[in-house]
C-alpha positions as CSV (number, residue, x, y, z in Angstrom):
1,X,102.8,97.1,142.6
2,X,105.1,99.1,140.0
3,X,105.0,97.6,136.3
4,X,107.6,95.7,134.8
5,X,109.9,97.3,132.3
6,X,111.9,96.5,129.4
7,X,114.3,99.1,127.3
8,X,115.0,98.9,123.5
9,X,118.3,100.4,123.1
10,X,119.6,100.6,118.8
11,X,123.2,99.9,117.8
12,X,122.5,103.4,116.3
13,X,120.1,106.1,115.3
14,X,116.9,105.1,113.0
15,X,117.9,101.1,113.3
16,X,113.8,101.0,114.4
17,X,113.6,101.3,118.2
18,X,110.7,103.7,117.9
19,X,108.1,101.4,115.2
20,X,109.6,97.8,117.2
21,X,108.4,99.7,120.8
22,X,104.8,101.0,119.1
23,X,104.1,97.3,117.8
24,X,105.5,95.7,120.6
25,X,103.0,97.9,122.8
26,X,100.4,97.0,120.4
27,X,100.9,93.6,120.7
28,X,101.1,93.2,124.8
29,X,98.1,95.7,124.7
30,X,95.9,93.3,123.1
31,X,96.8,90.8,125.3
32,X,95.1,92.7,128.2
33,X,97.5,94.5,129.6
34,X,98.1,98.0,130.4
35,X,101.6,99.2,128.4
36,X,102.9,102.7,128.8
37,X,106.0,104.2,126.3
38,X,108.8,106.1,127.9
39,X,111.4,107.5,126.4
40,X,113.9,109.2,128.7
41,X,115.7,111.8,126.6
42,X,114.5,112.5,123.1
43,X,116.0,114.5,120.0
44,X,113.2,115.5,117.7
45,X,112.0,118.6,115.6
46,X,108.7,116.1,115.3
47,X,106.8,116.8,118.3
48,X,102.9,116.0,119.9
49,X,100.9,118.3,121.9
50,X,100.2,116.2,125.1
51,X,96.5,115.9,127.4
52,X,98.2,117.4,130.1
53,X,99.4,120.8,127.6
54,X,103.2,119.7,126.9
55,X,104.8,118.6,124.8
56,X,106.7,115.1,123.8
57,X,108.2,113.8,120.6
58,X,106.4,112.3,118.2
59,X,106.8,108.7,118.3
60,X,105.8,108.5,122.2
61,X,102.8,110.0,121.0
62,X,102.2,107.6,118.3
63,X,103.5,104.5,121.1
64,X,100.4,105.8,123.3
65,X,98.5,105.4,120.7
66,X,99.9,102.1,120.3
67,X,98.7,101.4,124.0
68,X,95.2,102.6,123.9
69,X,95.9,105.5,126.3
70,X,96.5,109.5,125.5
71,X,100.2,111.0,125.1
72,X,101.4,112.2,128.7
73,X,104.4,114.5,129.1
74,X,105.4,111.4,131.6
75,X,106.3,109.7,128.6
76,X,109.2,112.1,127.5
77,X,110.7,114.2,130.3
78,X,113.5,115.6,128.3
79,X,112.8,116.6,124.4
80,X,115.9,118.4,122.6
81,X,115.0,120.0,119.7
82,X,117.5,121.0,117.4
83,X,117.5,124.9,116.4
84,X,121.2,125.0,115.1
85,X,124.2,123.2,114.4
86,X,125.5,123.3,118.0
87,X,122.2,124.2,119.8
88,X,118.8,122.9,120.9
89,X,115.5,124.2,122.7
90,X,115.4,122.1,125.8
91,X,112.2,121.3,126.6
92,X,111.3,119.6,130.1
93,X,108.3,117.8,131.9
94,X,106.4,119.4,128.1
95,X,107.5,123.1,128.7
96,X,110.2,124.8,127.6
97,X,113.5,125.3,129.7
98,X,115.6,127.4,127.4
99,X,118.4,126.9,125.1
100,X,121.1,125.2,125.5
101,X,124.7,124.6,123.3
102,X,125.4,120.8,123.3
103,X,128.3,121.2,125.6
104,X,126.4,123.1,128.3
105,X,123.6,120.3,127.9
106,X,125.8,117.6,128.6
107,X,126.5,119.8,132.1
108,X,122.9,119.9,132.5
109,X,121.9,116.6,132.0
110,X,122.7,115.0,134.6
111,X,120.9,117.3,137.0
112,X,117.8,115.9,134.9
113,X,117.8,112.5,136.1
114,X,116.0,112.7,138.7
115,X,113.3,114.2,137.4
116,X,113.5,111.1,134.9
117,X,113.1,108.7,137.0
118,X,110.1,110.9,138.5
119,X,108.4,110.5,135.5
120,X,108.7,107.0,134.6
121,X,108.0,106.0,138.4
122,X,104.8,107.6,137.7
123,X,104.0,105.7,134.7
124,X,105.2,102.7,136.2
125,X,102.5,103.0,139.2
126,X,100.3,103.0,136.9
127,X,101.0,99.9,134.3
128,X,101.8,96.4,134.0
129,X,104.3,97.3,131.3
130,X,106.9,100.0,130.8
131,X,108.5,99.7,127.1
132,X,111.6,102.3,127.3
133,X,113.0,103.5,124.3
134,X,116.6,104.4,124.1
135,X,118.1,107.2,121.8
136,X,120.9,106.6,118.9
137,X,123.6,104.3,120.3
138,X,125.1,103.3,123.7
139,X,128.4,102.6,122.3
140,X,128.7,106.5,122.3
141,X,131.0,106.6,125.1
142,X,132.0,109.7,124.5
143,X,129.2,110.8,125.7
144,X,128.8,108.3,128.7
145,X,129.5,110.7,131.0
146,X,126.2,112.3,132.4
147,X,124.1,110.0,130.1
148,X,120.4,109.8,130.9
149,X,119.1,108.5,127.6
150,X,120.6,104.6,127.4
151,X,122.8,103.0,129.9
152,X,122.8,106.5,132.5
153,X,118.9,105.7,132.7
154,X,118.9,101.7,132.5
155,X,121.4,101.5,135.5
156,X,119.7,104.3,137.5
157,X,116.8,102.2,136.7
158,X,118.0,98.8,136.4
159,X,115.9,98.2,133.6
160,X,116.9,95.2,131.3
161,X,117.2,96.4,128.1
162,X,117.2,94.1,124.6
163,X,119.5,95.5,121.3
164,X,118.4,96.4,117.8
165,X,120.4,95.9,115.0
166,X,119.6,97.8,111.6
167,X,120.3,94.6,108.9
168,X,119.6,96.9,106.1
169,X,122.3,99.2,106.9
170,X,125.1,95.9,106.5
171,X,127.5,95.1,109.1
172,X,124.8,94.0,112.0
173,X,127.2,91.2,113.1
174,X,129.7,94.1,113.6
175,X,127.0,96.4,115.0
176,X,125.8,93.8,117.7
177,X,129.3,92.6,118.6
178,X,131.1,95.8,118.3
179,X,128.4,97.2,120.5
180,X,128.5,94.6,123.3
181,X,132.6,95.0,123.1
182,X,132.1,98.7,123.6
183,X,129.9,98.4,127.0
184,X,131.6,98.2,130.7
185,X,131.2,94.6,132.3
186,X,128.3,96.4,134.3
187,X,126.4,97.3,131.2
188,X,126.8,94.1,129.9
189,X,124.8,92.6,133.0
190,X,122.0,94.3,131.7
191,X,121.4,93.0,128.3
192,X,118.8,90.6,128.0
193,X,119.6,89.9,124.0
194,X,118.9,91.1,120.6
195,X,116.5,91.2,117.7
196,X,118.2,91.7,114.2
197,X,115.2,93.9,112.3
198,X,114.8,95.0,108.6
199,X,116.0,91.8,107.2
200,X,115.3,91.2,103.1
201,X,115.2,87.3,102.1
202,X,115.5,84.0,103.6
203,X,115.8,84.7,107.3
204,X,117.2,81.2,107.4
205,X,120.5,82.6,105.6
206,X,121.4,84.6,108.8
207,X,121.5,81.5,111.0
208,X,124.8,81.7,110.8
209,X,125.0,84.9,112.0
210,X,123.2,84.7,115.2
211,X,125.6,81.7,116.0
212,X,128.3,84.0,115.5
213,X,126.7,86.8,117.2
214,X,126.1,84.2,120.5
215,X,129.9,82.8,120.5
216,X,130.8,87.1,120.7
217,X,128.8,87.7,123.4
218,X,126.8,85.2,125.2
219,X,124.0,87.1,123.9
220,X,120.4,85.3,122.4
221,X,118.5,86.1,119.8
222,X,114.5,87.3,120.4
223,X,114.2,87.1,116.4
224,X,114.9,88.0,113.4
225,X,112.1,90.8,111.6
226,X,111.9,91.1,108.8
227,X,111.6,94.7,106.4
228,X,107.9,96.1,107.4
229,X,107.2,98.1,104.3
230,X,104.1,99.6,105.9
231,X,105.7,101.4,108.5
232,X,105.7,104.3,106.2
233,X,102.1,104.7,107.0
234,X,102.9,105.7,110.2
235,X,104.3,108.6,111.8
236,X,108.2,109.2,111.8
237,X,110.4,110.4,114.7
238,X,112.7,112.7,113.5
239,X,113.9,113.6,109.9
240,X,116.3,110.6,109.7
241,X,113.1,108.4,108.1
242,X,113.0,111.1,104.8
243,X,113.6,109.8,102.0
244,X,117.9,109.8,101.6
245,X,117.3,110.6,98.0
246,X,115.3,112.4,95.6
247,X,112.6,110.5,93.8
248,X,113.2,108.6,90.7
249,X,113.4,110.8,87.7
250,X,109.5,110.4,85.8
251,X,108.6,112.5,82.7
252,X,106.0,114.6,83.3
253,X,103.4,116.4,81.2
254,X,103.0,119.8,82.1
255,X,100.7,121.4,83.5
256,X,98.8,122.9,80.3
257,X,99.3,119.7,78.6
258,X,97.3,118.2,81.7
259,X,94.9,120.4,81.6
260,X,93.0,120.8,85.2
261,X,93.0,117.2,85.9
262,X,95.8,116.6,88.0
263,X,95.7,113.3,89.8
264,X,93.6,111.7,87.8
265,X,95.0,108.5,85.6
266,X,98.9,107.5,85.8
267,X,99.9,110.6,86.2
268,X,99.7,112.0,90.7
269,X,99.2,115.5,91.7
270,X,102.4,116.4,92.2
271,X,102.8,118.3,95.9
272,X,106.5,119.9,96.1
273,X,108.0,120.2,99.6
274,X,111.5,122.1,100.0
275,X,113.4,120.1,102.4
276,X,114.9,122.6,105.1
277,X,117.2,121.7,107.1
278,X,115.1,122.3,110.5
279,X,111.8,121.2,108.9
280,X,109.5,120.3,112.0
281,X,106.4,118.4,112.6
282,X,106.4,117.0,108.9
283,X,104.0,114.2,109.7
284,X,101.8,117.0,108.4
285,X,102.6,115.1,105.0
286,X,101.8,112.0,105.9
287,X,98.0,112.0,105.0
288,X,98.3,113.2,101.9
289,X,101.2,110.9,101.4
290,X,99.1,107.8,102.2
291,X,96.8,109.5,99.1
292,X,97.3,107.1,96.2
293,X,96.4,109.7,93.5
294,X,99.1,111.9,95.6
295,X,103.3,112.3,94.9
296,X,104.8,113.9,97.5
297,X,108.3,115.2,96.4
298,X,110.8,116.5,99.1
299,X,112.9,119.1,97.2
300,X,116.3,118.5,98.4
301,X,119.2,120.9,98.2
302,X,120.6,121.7,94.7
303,X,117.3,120.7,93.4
304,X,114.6,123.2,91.5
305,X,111.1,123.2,93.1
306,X,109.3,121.1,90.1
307,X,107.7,123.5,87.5
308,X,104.8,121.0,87.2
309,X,104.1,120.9,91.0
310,X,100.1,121.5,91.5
311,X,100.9,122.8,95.0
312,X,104.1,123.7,96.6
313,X,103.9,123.3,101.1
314,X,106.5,125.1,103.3
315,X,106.8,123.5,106.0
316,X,106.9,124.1,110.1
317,X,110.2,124.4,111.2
318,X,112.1,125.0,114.6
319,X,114.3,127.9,113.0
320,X,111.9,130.1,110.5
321,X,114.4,132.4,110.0
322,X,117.7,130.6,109.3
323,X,115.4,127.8,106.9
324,X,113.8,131.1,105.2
325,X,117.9,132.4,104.5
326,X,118.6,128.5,103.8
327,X,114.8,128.4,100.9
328,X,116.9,131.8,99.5
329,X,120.2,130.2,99.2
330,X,119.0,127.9,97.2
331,X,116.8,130.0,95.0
332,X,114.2,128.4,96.3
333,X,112.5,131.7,96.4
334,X,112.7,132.2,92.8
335,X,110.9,129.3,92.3
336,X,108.0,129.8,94.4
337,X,107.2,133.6,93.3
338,X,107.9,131.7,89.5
339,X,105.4,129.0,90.4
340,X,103.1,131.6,92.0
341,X,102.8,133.6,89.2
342,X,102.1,131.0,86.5
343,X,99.2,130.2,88.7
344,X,100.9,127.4,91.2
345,X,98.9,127.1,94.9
346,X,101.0,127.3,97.9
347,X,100.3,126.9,101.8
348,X,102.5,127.5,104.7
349,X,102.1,125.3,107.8
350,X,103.0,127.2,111.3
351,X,107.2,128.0,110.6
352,X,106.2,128.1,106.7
353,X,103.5,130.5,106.9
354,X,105.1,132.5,108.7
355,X,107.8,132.6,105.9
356,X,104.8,133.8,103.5
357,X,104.2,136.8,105.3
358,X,106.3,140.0,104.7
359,X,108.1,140.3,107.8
360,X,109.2,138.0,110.5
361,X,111.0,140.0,113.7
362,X,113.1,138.1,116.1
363,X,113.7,140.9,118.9
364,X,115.0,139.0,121.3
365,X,117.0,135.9,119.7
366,X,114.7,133.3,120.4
367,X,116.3,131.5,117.4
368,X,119.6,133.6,117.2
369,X,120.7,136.9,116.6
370,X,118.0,139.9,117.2
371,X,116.9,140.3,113.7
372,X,114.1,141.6,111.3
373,X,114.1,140.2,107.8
374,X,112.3,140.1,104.7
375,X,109.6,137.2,104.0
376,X,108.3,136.2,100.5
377,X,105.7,138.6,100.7
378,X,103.0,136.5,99.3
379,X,100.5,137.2,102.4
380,X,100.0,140.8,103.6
381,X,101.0,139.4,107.3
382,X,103.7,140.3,109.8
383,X,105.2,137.9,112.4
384,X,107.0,138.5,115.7
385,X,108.7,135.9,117.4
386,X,108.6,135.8,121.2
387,X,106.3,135.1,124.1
388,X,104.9,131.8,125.2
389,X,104.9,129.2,123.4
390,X,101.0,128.4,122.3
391,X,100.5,124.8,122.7
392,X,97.3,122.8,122.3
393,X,94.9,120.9,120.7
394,X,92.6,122.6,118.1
395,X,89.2,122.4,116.3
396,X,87.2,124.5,113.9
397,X,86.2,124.7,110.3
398,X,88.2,125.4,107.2
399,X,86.4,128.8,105.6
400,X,86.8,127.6,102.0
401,X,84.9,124.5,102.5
402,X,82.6,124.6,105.8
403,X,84.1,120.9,106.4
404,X,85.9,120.7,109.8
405,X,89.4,120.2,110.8
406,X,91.2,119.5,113.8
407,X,95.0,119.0,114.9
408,X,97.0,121.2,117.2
409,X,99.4,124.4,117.8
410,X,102.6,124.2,119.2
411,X,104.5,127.4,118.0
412,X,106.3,130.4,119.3
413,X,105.4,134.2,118.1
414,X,102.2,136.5,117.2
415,X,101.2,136.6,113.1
416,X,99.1,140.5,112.2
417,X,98.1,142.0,109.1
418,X,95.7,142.7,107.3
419,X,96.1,139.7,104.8
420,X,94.5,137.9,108.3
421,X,90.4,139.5,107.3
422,X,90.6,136.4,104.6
423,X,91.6,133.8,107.2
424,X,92.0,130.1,106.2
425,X,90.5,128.5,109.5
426,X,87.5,129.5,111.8
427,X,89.0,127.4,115.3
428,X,86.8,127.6,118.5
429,X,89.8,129.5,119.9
430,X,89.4,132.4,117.1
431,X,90.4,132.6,113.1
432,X,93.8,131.5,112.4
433,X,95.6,132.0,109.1
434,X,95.2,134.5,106.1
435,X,94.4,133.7,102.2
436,X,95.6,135.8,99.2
437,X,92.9,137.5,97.5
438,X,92.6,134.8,94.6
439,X,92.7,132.2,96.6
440,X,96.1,131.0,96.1
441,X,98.2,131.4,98.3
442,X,97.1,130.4,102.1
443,X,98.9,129.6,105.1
444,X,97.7,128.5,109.1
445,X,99.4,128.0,112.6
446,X,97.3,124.2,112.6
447,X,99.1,120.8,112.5
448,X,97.6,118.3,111.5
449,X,95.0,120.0,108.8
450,X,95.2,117.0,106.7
451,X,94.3,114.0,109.1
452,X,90.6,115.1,108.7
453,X,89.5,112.9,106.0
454,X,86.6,115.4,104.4
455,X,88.7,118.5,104.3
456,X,91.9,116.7,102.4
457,X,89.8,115.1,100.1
458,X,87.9,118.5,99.2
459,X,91.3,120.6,99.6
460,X,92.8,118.0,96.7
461,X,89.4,118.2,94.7
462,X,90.3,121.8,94.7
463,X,93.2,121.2,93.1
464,X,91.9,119.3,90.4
465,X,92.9,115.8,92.1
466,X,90.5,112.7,91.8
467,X,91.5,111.0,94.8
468,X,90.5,110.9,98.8
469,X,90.1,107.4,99.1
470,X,92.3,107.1,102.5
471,X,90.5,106.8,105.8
472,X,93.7,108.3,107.3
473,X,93.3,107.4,110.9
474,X,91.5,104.0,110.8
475,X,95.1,103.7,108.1
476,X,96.9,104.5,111.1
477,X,95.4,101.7,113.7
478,X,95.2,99.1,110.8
479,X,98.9,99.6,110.7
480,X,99.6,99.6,114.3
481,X,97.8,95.9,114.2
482,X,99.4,94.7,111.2
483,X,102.7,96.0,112.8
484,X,102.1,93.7,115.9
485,X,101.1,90.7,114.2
486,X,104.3,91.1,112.4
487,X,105.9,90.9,115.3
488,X,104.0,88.1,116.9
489,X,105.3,86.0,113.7
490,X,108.7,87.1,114.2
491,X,109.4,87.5,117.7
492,X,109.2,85.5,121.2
493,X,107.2,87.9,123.0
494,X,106.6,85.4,125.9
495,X,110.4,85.8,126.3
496,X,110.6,89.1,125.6
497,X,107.9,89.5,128.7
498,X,109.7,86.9,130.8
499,X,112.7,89.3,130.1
500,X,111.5,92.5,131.9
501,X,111.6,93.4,135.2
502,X,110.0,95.9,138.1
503,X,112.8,98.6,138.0
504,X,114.3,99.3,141.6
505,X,113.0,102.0,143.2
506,X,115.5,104.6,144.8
507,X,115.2,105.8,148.3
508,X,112.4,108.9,148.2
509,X,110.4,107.7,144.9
């Protein structure tokens, strides 16, 4: 018998479909039964490498989690991910298609469906329970035509699908209704209700609201959530959930005043991190975020990289070139070789150590024009872009330490040089990475580095940091369960089940 299924569809992008969907899963999970995530059409830079060698964004990965059960390229057939202003990779079924320009997608996309459906009729064989996440807004009808990713799939489907408001943003009343006025008469059939999330205060004060909200649309309420704070433990979707603005300005000894002790008393290791504006996979951060003892400060445009940053992290990204002309726009550059010289650490994850390097070649315009440029020149290593993508999970050791690491590839392009006879990593799939001659400086294709618990804590001891007292992944499962008994306080899950239905099957699946 297929599984029931239920689709969370937001009022608009980062309102909290993806974290409501991973502790709903959690929830139903422990209940005993067997939940699978699906999102149809995703638009993420944040991606996981997948059991079956795909690739899928990041939050379906987490939502698996969520269920007990390993990511599946099932659970994301269609993964944009954005390389320009106009322009995405597509990736489909975990590999990648090509490129595509935004208006050629939306000519494309509807030729995907049916391999959408494909892939959620698979996961529904195989469940009692299909959550299916939606992506930024249905009331986009602009782009109604051809969509796959809200409505296009629910009515293909005929999935009933529940809205999220975002309270914090303001206006939800207006989000809710003016959504609901926005949908055809057809679409409308489909909504089961609502749940208002983020909400600050006395959730008694908004009973107004959900009277007003019913009298609009004949819709009901599921409940009212309230602001999880801890959801910033967890993994992010896309760069949406960075911070909007720069930290709070705090006074700062320096670095010689310090001494070697960064991390230790009030004052946190300060780890600088140059937002660019394709920055990819930077749940890299999120370990050494959850550190106590650790400030993570994303270095937004028109910003200097902190003088008294310990460490300074480039990041991956899905356009290394165009981010490495962006970090030199902003005299970024400057900064690094300034903070480099007065003794500073840096590392480059995957896009950003390839930006440490001293060349990066793009012969065929995998991320543009065909172009050769410059690097920083802080590792004696030369990248080409091109070939296949390497995707797949990873284990080793880290050289410095002995202590091992794990996490996984997912990159395009070939790194030489001899800078690469002082690697960083030893993986069972060869060394990977390339250290300066004093240590300093050190870069590696590996996501994930820091979820390993031993390595980060000696990696921040190196640093001078007294600090390490995260146990990062049982962090991420405590959260999960908090994040579902919030829910089970907040919302009526047995009518939120009762809600969800076994999608129609159409003739041939």
């Amino acid at each position: 018998m297929i599984a029931r299924a239920l689709m969370l569809q937001g009022t608009g992008s980062d309102v909290g479909k993806s974290l409501m969907l991973a502790g709903m899963a959690r929830a139903f999970t422990r209940r005993g039964m067997r939940v699978r995530p699906f999102k149809p059409q995703n638009m993420s830079n944040n991606a996981a490498v997948t059991a079956d060698g795909g690739e899928i964004g990041r939050a379906q990965a987490l939502q698996a989690r969520a269920c007990g059960v390993r990511p599946m390229t099932d659970m994301n057939p269609v993964l944009l991910k954005p390389q320009s202003e106009g322009g995405a990779q597509v990736v489909i079924d975990g590999r990648v298609w090509g490129s595509s320009l935004a208006a050629e997608y939306r000519r494309l996309a509807p030729d995907l469906l049916p391999q959408v459906l494909g892939a959620f009729y698979r996961l529904a064989a195989d469940a009692d329970l299909v959550l299916v996440e939606g992506a930024g807004s249905p009331a986009e009808i602009n782009l109604r035509a051809g969509d796959i990713a809200n409505m296009g799939f629910a009515e293909a489907a005929d999935v009933p699908v529940v809205l999220i408001g975002d309270i914090e943003r303001g206006g939800v009343i207006a989000q809710l209704v003016g959504t609901y006025g926005l949908l055809a008469q057809h679409e409308r059939a489909l909504l089961a209700g609502y749940i208002v999330n983020k909400f600050r205060g006395d959730p008694r004060l908004f009973e107004g609201g959900i009277t007003a909200i019913e009298e609009r649309t004949r819709l009901s309420s599921f409940g009212v959530v309230p602001y999880f704070a801890a959801a910033a433990s967890l993994p992010a979707e896309d760069s949406l959930s960075l911070a909007p603005h720069p930290p709070a300005a705090r006074v700062h000894p320096s670095p010689r005043m310090r001494g070697e002790g960064r991390g230790e008393g009030p004052f946190p290791l300060r780890i600088a991190v140059p937002l660019l504006p394709r920055i990819a996979n930077f749940d890299d951060l999120d370990p050494l975020r959850a550190e106590p003892g650790v400030e993570i400060d994303l270095v937004r445009a028109g910003r200097p990289i902190p003088r008294d940053a310990a460490l300074v992290i480039l990041p991956g990204s899905k356009a290394t070139i165009a981010d490495l002309m962006f970090l030199r726009g902003e005299g970024w550059d400057i900064d690094i070789l300034a903070h480099r010289r007065h003794g500073g650490h840096i590392l480059g994850l995957c896009g950003g150590y390839q930006m440490l390097g001293r060349t990066i070649a793009d012969p065929f315009g995998i991320e543009g024009r065909a172009e050769k440029v410059a690097g920083l020149g802080l590792l004696e290593v030369d990248t080409v872009l091109g070939g296949d993508k390497q995707l797949g999970h990873a284990a080793g050791i880290d050289i410095a330490s002995g202590l091992p690491v794990t996490g996984y590839e997912i990159h395009l392009g070939s790194t030489s040089g001899p800078g690469m006879v002082r690697s960083m990593l030893r993986l069972t799939s060869g060394p990977d990475g390339a250290v300066s001659a004093d240590g300093r400086v050190a870069g590696c294709y590996l996501h994930g580095l820091f979820t390993r618990d031993g390595f980060r804590r000696a990696f921040l001891a190196r640093l001078g940091a007294k600090t390490g007292v995260v146990a990062y992944e049982q962090l991420v499962d405590t959260t999960l369960d908090a994040l579902a008994d919030h829910l089970e306080q907040h919302l009526d899950l047995a009518r939120l089940l009762a809600a969800a239905r076994s999608p129609r099957l159409r003739q041939g699946n």
